[in-house]
MARLOZA-707551 format. One record per atom (N, C-alpha, C, CB): residue in one letter; atom name; x, y, z. Coordinates in steps of 0.001 Angstrom, whole numbers, plus 500000, padded with zeros to 6 digits. Glycine has a CB too. Layout:
% MARLOZA-707551
 rest atom     xx     yy     zz
    A   CA      X      Y      Z
...
% end
This chain:
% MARLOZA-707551
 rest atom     xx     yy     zz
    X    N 339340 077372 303482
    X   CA 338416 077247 304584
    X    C 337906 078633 304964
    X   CB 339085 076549 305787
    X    N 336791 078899 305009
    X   CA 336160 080218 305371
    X    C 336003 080292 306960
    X   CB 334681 080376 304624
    X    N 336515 081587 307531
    X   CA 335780 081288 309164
    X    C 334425 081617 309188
    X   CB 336412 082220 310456
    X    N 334028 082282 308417
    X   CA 332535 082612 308727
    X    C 331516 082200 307203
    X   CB 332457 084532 309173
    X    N 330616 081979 307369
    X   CA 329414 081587 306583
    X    C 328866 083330 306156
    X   CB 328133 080471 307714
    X    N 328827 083335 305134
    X   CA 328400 084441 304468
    X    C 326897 084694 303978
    X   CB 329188 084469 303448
    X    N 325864 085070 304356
    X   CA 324512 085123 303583
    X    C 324600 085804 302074
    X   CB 323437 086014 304499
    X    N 324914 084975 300991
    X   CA 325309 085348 299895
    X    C 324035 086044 299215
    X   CB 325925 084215 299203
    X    N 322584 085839 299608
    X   CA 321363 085795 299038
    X    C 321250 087873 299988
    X   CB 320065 083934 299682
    X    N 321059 087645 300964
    X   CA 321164 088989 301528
    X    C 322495 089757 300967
    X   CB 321195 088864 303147
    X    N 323814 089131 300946
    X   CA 324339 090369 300224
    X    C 324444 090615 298713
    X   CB 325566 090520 300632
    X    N 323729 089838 298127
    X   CA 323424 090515 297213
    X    C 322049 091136 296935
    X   CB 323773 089879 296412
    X    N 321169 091016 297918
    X   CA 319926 092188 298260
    X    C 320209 093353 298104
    X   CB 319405 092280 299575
    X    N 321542 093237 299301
    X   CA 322268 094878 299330
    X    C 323017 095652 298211
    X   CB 323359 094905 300340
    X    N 323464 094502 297678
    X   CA 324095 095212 296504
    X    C 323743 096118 295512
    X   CB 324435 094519 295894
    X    N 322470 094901 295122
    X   CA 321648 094911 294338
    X    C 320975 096407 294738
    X   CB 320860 093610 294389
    X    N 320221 096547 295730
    X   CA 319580 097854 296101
    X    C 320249 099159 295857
    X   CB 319323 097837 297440
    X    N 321238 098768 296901
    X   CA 322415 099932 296643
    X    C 322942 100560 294995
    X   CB 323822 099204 297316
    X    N 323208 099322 294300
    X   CA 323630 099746 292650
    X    C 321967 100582 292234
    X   CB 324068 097833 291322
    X    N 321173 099965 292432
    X   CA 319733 100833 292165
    X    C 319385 102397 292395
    X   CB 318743 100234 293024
    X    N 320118 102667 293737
    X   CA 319924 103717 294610
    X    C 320859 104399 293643
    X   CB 320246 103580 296279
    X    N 322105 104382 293144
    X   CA 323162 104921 292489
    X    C 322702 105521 291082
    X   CB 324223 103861 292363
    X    N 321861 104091 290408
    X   CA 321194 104523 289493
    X    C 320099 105287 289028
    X   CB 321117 103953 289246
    X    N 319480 105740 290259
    X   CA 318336 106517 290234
    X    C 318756 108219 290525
    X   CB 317302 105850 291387
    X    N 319576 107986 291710
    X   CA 320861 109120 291377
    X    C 320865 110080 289870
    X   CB 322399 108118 291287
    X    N 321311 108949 289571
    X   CA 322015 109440 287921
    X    C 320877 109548 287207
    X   CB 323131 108274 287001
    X    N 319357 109545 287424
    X   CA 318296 109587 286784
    X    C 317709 110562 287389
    X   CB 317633 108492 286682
    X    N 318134 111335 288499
    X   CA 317760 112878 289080
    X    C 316274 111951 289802
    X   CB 317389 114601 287481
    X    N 316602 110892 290231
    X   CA 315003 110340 290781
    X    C 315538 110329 292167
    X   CB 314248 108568 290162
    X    N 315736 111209 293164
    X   CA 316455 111389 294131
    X    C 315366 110708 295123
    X   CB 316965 112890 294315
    X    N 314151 110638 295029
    X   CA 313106 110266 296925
    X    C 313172 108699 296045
    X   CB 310555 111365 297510
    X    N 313606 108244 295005
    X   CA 313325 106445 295237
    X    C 314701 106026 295561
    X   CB 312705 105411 293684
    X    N 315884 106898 295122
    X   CA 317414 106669 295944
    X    C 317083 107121 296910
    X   CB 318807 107315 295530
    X    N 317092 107635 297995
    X   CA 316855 108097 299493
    X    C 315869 106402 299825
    X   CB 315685 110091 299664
    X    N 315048 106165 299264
    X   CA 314480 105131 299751
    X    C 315135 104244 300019
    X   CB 313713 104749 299194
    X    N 315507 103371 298451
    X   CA 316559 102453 298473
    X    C 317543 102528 299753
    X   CB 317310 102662 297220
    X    N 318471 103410 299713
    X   CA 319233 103565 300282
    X    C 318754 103190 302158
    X   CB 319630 104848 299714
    X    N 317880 103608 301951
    X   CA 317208 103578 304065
    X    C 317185 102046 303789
    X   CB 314946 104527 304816
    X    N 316325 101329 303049
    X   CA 316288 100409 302810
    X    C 317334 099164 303203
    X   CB 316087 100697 301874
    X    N 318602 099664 302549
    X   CA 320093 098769 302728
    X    C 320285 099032 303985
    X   CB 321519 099192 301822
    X    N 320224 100266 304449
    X   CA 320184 100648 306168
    X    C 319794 099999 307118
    X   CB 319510 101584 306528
    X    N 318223 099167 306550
    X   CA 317584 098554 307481
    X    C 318035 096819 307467
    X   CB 316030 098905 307211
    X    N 318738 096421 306494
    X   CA 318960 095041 306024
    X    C 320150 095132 306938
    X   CB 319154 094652 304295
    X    N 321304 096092 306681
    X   CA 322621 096261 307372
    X    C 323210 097612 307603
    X   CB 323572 095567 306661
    X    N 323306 098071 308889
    X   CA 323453 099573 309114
    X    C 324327 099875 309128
    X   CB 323092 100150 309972
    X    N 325564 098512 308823
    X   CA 327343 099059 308730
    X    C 327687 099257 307334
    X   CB 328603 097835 309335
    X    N 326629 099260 306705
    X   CA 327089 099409 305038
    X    C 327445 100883 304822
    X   CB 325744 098984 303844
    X    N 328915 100961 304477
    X   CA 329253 102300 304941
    X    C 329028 103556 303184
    X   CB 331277 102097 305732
    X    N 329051 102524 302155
    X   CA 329007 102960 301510
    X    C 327447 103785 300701
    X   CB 329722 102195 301205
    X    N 325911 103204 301450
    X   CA 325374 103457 301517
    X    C 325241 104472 302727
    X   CB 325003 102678 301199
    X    N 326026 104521 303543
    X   CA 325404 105442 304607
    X    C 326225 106798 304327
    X   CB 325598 104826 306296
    X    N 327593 106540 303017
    X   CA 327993 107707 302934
    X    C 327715 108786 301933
    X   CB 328999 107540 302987
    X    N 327123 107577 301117
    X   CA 325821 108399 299868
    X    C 324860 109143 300359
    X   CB 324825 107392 298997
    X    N 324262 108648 301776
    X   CA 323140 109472 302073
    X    C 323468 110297 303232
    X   CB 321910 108681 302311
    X    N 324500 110362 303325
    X   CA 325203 111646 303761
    X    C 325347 112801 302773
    X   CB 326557 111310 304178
    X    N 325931 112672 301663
    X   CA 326251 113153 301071
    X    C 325129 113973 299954
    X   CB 327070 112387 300871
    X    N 323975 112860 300046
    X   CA 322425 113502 299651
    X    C 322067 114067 300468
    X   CB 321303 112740 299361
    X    N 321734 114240 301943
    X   CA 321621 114983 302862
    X    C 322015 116334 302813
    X   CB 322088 114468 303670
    X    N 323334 116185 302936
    X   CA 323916 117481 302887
    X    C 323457 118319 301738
    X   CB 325339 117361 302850
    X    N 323232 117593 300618
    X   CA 323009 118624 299547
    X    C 321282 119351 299388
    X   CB 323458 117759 298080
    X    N 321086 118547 300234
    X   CA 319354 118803 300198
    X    C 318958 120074 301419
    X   CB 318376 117022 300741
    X    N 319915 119891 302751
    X   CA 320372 121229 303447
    X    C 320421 122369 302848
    X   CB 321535 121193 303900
    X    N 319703 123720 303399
    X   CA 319947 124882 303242
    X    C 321282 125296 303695
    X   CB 319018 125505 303753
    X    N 321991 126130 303355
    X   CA 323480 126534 303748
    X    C 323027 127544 304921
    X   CB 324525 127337 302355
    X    N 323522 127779 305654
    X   CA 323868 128180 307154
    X    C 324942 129721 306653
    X   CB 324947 126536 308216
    X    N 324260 130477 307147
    X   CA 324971 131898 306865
    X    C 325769 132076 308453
    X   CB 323597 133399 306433
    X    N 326492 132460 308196
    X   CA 327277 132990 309483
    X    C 327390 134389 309935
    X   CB 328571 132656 309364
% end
């Protein structure tokens, strides 16, 4: 018995996007991953694993901070 009803069609939107975003990554096509990725953001903003990729693109796209 499930307690909750799952939108199986939306999560695999997200998935789907997200594995895309990963793959474009790995294809140095970094502004259509940044897209993707906002993208899954806007479908579901607790997707942590997309929000920690584009953290992690973020940061690298930052100039370093001299002290």
């Amino acid at each position: 018995m499930l307690l909750f009803r799952e939108d199986l069609v939306r999560r695999n939107l997200i998935e789907a996007r997200f594995l895309r975003a990963q793959a474009y990554l790995g294809l140095d096509r970094k502004a259509e991953a940044l897209a993707l990725m906002h993208s899954v953001l806007e479908v579901d903003h607790n997707q942590m694993r997309a929000t920690d990729l584009l953290r992690d693109q973020e940061k690298q796209t930052l100039p370093e901070r001299r002290h």
